[in-house]
C-alpha positions, 0 to 999 in steps of 0.5 A: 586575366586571360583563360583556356582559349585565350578569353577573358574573364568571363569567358568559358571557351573550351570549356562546359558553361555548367552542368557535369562533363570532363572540363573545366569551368571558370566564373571569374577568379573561380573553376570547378569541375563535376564529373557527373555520376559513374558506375564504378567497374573493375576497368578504370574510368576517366571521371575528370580530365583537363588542362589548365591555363597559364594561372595557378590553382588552388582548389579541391578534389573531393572524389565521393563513392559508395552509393550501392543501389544493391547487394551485388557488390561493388565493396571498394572504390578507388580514385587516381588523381595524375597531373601530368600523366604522373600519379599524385593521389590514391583514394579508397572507399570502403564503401561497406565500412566507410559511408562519410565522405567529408574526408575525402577532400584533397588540398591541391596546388595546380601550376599554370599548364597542368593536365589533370585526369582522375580515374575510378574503378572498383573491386567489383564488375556489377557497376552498382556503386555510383560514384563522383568526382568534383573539383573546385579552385580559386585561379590566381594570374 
């Protein structure tokens, strides 16, 4: 199965063999992405942004938020999932209320050539919520 940058399975050309960063990884059948931690501001952030190849996915996006390391503020934080530079998905977390992050898992069907970007950002300026975004998917040829 061929993959971003033209390799085969288990190539990872264009993209980050692990760890966190913006791209997408592939291990065999599988992809994922991790975003990495950000400190969630009043200006919207790029946590994840990538293209898929000529497969489609079906996979994951689970965007966590609401570590406050203090009282300064930061109460809620929203995510923007765009595929295609049209917005597909919006989250909230309150993250004074709401300290689960088990539902925030969204279901998602990727087409072959998709680009994908998810952006953050919070009510508050004092960027002492940290949050995160993770995807994970099964690649079909």
């Amino acid at each position: 199965m061929a993959l971003i940058g033209g390799g085969g399975a288990g190539n990872v050309s264009g993209g980050n063999p692990s760890g966190t960063g913006s791209s997408l990884n592939y291990i065999g059948n599988h992809c994922y992405a991790y975003s990495g931690a950000f400190g969630a501001t009043t200006s919207a952030q790029t946590t994840l942004e990538f293209e898929t190849g000529g497969q489609y996915i079906v996979g994951e996006m689970l965007t966590l938020g609401g570590v406050i390391f203090d009282n300064l503020g930061g109460t809620k934080t929203a995510f923007r999932i765009l595929i295609n530079n049209e917005v597909v998905a919006v989250t909230l977390i309150d993250n004074q209320t709401d300290h689960s992050t088990s539902n925030n898992a969204i279901p998602m069907l990727l087409a072959p050539y998709s680009r994908v970007k998810v952006e953050v950002d919070s009510d508050d300026n004092n960027a002492t919520v940290l949050s995160t975004t993770i995807f994970t998917g099964r690649v079909y040829a």
